[in-house]
SETORSE-470700 format. One line per 5 residues: their letters; for each residue x, y, z of C-alpha. Coordinates in steps of 0.02 Angstrom, whole numbers. Layout:
// SETORSE-470700
a> X Y Z ~ ... $
// end
This chain:
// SETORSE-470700
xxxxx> 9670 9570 13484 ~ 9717 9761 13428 ~ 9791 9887 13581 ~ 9637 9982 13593 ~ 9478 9952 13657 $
xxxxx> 9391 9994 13529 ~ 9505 9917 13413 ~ 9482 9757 13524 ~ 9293 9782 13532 ~ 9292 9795 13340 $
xxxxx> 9382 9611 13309 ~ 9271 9522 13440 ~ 9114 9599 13365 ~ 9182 9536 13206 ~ 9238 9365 13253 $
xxxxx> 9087 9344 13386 ~ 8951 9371 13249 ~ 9022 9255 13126 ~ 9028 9104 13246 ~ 8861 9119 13290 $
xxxxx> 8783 9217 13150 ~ 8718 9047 13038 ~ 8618 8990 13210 ~ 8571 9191 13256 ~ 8487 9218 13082 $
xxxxx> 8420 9054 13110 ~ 8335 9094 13278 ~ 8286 9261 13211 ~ 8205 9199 13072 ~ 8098 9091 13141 $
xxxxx> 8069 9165 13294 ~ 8018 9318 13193 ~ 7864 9216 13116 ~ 7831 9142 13257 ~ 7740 9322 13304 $
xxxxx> 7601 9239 13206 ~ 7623 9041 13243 ~ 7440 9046 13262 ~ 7397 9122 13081 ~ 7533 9008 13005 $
xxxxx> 7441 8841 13083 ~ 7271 8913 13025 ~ 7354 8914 12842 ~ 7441 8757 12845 ~ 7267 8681 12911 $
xxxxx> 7153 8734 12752 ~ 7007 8620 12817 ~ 6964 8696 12971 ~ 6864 8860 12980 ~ 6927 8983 13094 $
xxxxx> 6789 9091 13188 ~ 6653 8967 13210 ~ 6579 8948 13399 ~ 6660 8781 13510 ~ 6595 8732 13665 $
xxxxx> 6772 8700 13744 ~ 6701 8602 13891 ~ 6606 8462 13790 ~ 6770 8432 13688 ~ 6854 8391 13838 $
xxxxx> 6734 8256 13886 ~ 6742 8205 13693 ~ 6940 8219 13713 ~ 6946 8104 13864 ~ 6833 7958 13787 $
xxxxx> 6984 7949 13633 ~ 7103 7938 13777 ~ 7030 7796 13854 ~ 7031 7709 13685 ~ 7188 7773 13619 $
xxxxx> 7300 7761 13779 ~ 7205 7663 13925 ~ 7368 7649 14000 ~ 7445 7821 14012 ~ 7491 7893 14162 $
xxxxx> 7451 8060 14099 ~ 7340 8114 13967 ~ 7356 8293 13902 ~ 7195 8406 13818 ~ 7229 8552 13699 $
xxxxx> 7047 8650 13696 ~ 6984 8706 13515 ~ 6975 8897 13504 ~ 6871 9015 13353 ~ 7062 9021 13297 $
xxxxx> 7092 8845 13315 ~ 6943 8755 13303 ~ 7012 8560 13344 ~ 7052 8475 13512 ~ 7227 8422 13511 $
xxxxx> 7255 8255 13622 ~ 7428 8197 13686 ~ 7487 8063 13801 ~ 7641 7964 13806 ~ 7677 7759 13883 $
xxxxx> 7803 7807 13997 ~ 7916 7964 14034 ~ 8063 7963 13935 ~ 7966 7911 13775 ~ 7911 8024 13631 $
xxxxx> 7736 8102 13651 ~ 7601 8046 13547 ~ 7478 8169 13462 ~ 7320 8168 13380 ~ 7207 8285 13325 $
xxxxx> 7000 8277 13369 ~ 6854 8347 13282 ~ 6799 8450 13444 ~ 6602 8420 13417 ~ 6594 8238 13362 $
xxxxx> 6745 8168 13445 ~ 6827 8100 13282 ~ 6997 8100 13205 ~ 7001 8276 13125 ~ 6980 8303 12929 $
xxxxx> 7116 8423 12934 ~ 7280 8367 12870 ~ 7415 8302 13011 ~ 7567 8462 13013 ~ 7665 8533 13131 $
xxxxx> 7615 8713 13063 ~ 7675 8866 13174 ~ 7737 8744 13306 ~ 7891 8678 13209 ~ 7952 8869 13187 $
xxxxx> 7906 8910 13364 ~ 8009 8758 13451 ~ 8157 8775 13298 ~ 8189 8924 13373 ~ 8250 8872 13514 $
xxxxx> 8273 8712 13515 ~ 8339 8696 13331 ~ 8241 8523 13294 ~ 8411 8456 13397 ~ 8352 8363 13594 $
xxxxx> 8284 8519 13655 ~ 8414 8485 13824 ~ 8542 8517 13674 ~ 8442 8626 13579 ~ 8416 8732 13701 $
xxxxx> 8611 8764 13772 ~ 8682 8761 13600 ~ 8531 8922 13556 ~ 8574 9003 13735 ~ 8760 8992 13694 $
xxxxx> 8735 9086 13543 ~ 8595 9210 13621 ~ 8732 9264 13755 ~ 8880 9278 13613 ~ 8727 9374 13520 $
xxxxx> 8724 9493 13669 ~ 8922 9527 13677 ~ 8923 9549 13489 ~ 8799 9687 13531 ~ 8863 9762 13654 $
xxxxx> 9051 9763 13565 ~ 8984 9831 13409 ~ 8897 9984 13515 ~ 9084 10033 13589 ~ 9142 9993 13403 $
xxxxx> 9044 10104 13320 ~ 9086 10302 13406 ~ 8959 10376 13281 ~ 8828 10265 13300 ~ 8689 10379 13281 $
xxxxx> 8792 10498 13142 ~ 8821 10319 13055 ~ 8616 10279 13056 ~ 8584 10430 12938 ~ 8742 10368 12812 $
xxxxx> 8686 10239 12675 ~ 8770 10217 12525 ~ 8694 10124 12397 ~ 8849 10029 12333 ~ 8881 9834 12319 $
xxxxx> 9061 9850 12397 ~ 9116 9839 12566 ~ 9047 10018 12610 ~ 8882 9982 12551 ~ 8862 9817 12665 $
xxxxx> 8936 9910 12838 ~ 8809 10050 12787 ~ 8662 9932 12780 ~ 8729 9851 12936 ~ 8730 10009 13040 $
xxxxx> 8569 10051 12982 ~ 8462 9897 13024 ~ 8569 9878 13183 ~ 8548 10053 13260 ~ 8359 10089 13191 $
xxxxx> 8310 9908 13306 ~ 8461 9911 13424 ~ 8322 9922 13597 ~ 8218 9764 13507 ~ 8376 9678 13474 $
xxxxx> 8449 9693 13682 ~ 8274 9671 13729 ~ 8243 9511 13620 ~ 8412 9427 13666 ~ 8404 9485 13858 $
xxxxx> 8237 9431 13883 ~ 8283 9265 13776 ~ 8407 9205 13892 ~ 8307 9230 14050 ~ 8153 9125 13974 $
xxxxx> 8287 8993 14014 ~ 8386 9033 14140 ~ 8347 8890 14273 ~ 8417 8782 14138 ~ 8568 8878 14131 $
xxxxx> 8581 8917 14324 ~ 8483 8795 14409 ~ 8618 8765 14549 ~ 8516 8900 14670 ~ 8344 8812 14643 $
xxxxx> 8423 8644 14650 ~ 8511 8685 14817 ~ 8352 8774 14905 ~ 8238 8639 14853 ~ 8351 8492 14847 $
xxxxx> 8309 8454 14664 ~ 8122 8463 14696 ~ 8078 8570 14555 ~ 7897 8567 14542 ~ 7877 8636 14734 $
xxxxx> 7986 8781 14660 ~ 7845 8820 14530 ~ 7698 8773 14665 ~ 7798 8903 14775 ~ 7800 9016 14651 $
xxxxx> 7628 9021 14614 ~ 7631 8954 14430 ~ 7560 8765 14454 ~ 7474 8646 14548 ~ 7529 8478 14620 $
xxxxx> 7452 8310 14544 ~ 7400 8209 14703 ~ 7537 8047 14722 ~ 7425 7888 14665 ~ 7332 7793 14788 $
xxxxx> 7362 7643 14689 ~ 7182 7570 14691 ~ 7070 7599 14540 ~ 6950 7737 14501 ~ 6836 7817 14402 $
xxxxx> 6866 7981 14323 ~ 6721 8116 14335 ~ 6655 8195 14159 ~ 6791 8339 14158 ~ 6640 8460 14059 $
xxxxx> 6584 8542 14244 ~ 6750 8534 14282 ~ 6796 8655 14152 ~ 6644 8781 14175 ~ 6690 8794 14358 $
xxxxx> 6869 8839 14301 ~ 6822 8969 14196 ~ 6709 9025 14326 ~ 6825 9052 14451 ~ 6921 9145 14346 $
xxxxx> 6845 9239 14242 ~ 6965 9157 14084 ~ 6951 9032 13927 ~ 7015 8853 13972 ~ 7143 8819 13844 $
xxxxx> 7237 8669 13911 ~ 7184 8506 14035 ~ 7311 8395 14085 ~ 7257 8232 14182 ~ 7374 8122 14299 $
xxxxx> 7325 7959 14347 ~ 7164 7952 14244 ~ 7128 7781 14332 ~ 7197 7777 14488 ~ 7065 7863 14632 $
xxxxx> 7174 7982 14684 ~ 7180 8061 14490 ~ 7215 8246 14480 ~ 7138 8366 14359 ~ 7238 8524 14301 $
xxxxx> 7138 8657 14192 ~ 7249 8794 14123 ~ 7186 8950 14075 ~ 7214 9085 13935 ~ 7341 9224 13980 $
xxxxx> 7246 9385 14069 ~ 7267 9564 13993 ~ 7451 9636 14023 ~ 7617 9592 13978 ~ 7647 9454 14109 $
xxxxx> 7647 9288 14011 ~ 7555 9187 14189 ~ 7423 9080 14139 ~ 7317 9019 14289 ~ 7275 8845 14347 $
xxxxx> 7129 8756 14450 ~ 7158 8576 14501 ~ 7033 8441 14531 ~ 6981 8304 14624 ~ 6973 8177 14449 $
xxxxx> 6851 8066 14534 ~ 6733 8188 14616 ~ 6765 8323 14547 ~ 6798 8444 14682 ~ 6890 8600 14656 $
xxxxx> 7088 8581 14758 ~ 7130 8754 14733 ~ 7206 8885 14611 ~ 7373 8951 14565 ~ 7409 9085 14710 $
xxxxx> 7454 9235 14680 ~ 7629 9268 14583 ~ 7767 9347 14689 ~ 7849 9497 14632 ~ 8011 9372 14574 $
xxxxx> 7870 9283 14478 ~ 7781 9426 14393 ~ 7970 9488 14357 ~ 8025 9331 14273 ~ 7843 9332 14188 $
xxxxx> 7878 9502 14110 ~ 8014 9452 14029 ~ 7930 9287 13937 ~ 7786 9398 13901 ~ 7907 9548 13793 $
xxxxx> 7995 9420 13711 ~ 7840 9324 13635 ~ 7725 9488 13638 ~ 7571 9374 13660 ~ 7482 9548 13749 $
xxxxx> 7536 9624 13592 ~ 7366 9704 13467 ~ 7392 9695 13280 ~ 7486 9861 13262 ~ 7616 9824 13388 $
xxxxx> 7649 9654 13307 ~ 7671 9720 13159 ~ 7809 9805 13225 ~ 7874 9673 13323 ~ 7866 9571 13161 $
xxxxx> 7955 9720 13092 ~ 8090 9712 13225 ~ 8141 9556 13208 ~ 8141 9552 13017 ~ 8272 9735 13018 $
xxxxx> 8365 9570 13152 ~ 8380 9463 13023 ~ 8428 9593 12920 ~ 8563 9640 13034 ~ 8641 9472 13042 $
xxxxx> 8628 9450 12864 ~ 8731 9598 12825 ~ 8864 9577 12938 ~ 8901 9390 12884 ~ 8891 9468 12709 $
xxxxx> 9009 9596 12771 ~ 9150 9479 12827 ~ 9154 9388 12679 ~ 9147 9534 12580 ~ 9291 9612 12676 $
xxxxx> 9386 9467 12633 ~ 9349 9433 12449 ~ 9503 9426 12332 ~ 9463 9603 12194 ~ 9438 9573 12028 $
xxxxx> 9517 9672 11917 ~ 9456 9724 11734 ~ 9468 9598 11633 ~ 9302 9488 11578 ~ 9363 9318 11682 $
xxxxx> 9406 9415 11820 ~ 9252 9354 11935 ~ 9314 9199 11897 ~ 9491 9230 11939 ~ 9443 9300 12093 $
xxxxx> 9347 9172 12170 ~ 9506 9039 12119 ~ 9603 9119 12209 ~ 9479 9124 12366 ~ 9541 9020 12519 $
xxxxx> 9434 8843 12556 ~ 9403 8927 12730 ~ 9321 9094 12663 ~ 9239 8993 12513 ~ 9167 8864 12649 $
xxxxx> 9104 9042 12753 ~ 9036 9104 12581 ~ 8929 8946 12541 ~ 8863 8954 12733 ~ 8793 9123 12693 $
xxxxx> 8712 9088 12542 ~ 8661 8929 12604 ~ 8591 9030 12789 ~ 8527 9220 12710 ~ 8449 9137 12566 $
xxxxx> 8432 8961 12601 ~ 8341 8950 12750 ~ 8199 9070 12691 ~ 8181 8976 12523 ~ 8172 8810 12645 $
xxxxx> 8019 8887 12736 ~ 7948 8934 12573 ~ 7974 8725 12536 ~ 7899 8677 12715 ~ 7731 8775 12667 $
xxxxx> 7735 8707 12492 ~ 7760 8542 12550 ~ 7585 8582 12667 ~ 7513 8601 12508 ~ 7566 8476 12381 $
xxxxx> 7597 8318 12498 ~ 7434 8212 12476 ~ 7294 8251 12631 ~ 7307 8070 12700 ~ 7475 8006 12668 $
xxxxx> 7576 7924 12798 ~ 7714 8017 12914 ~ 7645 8166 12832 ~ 7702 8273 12987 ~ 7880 8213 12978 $
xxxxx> 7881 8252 12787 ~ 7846 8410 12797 ~ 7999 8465 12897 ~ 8119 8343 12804 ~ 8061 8438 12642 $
xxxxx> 8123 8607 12753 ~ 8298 8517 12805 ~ 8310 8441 12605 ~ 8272 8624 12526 ~ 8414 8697 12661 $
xxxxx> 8554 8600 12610 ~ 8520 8595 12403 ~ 8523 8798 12433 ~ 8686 8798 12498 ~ 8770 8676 12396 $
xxxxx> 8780 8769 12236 ~ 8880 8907 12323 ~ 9015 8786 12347 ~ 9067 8783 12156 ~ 8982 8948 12078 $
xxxxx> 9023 9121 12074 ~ 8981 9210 12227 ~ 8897 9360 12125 ~ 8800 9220 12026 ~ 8787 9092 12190 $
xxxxx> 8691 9263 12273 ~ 8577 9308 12117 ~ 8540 9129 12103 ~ 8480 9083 12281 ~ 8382 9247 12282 $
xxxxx> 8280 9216 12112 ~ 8259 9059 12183 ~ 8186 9105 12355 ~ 8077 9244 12283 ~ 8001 9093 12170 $
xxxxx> 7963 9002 12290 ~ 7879 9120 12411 ~ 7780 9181 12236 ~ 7725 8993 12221 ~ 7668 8977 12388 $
xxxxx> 7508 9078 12384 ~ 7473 9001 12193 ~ 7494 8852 12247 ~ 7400 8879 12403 ~ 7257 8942 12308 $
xxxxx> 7261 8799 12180 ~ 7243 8664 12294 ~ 7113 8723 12402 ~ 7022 8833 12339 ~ 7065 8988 12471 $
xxxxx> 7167 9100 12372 ~ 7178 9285 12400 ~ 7020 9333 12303 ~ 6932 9208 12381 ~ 6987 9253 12560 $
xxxxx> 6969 9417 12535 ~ 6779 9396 12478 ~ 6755 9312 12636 ~ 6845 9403 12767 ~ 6973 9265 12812 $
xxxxx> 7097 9388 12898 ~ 7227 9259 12917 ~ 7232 9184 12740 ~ 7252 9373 12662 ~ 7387 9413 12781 $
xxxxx> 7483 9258 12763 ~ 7471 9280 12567 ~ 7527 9459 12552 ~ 7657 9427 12659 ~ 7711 9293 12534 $
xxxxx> 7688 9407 12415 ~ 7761 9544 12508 ~ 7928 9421 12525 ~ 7934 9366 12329 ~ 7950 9562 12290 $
xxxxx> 8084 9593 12405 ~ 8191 9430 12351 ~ 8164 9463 12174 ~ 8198 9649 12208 ~ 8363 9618 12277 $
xxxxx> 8435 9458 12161 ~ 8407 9615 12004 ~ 8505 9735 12093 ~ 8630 9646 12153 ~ 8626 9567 11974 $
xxxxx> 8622 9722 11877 ~ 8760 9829 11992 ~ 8935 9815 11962 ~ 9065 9791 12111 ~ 9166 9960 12125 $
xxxxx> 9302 9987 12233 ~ 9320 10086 12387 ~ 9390 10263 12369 ~ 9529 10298 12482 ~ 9585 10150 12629 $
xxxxx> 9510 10015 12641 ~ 9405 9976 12792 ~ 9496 9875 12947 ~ 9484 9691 12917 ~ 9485 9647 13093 $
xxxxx> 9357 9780 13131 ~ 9283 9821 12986 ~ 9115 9840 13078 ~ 9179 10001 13146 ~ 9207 10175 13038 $
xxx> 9346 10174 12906 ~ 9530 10161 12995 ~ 9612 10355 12984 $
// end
């Protein structure tokens, strides 16, 4: 480390940001979209009709009569209600804990398998973000590992840069090292409360998993009494081990939403045959910022209300605050936008400065034609290897989402392990991105994987369109707010790919007038 401390902060902004920067664009990425998780899943499920009226209620009873055919033998069966976004009941149970879950999707008025095709949709992006499609124990500490290096990294680069504000209003349009710290100032200063908010509020979504040893110790590992306590669930009964009926959940339901003035969106049902079954309706989120959802239990086989959720305790409402800013679900369409907005200047941010550290370190070329070539011979493996990852992350992973929707698309209706399929197309499209980095160019490696990812987000709404019928034209005829949003921001995406790939195609390198920038710190202003 240098004898400063701003010279110090400066190298472990630098060295901070690279380690975790691949994951952090990552998370931002798809955390980013997940602002509209529910408009994604609409578009990835083309056969359902969003807007239509569903009697939530009767699909549960419909719901519980595929259970008992489906899984007779689960000791809990889970209901996800249809909503006018979402119009299909979602049905989960599993044989016995430790096993994966199994899912299937219900026609909400006839009871049926659904007619629209089996994807993960928004989901995948939602849980990738923080659980990286890795064991979400693992997922989960290897993201919050790199959410609190994320949160150093910021705060280090704030003492780094002592004209952080004068630095905002300095761009300079060049493709040297200037021109990336310029673009990283910029991005990072004009979003730096979204960025401490969005990592701050990240790692308390999570924190009993990190620092569970004061629950653990107060409730002697009893972890559920620690949510009943505070106010956020209700106990299933312990089984009475004789057999029993369960009730038609339908009036169950009603009486839920009754008592609480809110939509039932979720039902989960322990012991479904034993007589001492419990019956848990959750309920949508109410009006503010506090992500709480309420809960009513039942009797299963009388159906007699238990109770609700009490009241949340100030601790509770707290903790809720923070889940509720960091997935803005209270959020109307113009403050998501700039949430969206937020977190794409955070992806921008992370972009640049893993472009910056390679850039810092890229052998000059000099004048002669071959010199590109030259150069990037005489690049290290290590800083090669850190190049590829770049191209591979910055442009890679977007062009892999563009895959994962174009896989919705083109990957026959009915076929087999469809689900599955979908995100091995995403993982496939990842790595083929970053492999050509490895042996080309970087100027060429960088024009390449961004022609490339602006194809493929161009293709998505073509092929969209020419496979079902709902293109723009056609969803802008009718109305379909989430198809024309999804497309123009497709749209919206091919521009700014294909936008940047001729630029950066088109621009030569120049040097840097005067000293060269710290390479250590070369986040910071230009060493004196």
């Amino acid at each position: 480390m240098k004898g400063t401390l701003r010279q110090s902060m400066a190298w472990l902004h630098a060295w901070s940001g690279l380690v975790v920067g691949w994951v952090l664009f990552a998370v931002f990425v798809t955390g980013t979209a997940s602002y509209y998780r529910s408009e994604i899943s609409q578009w990835m499920r083309p056969e359902l009709r969003a807007g239509r009226s569903v009697d939530a209620a009767r699909a549960a009873d419909l719901a519980v009569a595929a259970l008992r055919e489906r899984a007779p033998e689960a000791r809990t069966w889970f209901v996800t209600l249809p909503t006018a976004e979402l119009p299909a009941t979602q049905i989960a149970w599993r044989s016995r804990p430790g096993t994966p879950f199994s899912v299937a999707l219900l026609d909400p008025e006839a009871g049926g398998p659904s007619a629209a095709r089996d994807t993960r949709g928004g989901d995948f992006l939602y849980r990738f973000h923080f659980e990286l499609h890795m064991p979400p124990l693992w997922g989960r500490w290897v993201v919050g590992a790199c959410a609190m290096i994320m949160l150093i990294a910021l705060l280090s680069g704030i003492v780094t840069h002592r004209r952080i504000f004068a630095d905002f209003f300095t761009f300079r349009r060049r493709a040297d090292q200037r021109g990336w710290l310029d673009a990283h100032n910029v991005v990072g200063v004009l979003a730096l409360p979204f960025h401490l908010m969005i990592t701050y509020t990240g790692l308390v979504t999570l924190m009993l998993l990190y620092m569970p040893w004061g629950v653990n110790a107060a409730y002697e590992g009893n972890r559920e009494r620690f949510f009943q306590d505070r106010g956020q669930s209700i106990a299933a009964r312990p089984p009475a081990r004789a057999p029993g009926e369960l009730a038609p959940l339908a009036p169950m339901v009603r009486e839920a939403m009754r008592l609480t003035g809110s939509e039932a969106v979720f039902v989960a049902i322990h012991n479904p045959r034993d007589a001492a079954s419990t019956v848990v309706v959750t309920m949508d989120e109410p009006e503010g910022i506090p992500h709480l959802h309420p809960s009513v239990g039942f009797d299963g086989t009388t159906g007699a209300a238990l109770g609700t959720t009490g009241p949340a305790s100030a601790a509770t409402t707290t903790h809720a605050t923070m889940l509720g800013l960091h997935e803005a679900h209270f959020a109307g369409p113009i403050l998501r936008v700039l949430f969206f907005l937020s977190g794409l200047m955070g992806c921008a941010m992370v972009a640049t400065g893993l472009v910056l550290w390679s850039v810092a370190r890229m052998p000059k070329p000099n004048a002669k034609p071959s010199a590109e070539r030259e150069a990037t011979a005489r690049m290290p493996l290590g800083h090669r290897l850190v190049h590829a990852l770049n191209v591979g992350t910055v442009a890679g992973l977007p062009a892999a989402l563009a895959c994962y929707f174009l896989a919705n698309r083109l990957l026959p209706a009915s076929m087999p392990g469809r689900l599955d399929a979908e995100v091995q197309v995403f993982f496939a499209a990842w790595l083929l991105m970053a492999l050509p980095a490895l042996v080309v160019a970087p100027r060429r490696a960088w024009t390449g994987a961004l022609a490339a990812a602006a194809a493929l987000f161009l293709a998505v709404p073509v092929v969209g369109g020419a496979t079902t019928g709902r293109h723009l034209a056609a969803s802008l005829r009718d109305g379909d707010a989430a198809f024309i949003g999804f497309d123009l921001a497709m749209l919206c995406l091919a521009l700014g790919f294909a936008l940047t790939a001729h630029a950066l195609g088109r621009r030569p390198v120049t040097r840097s007038a005067g000293r060269a920038l710290p390479r250590d710190g070369m986040v910071g202003t230009p060493s004196r």
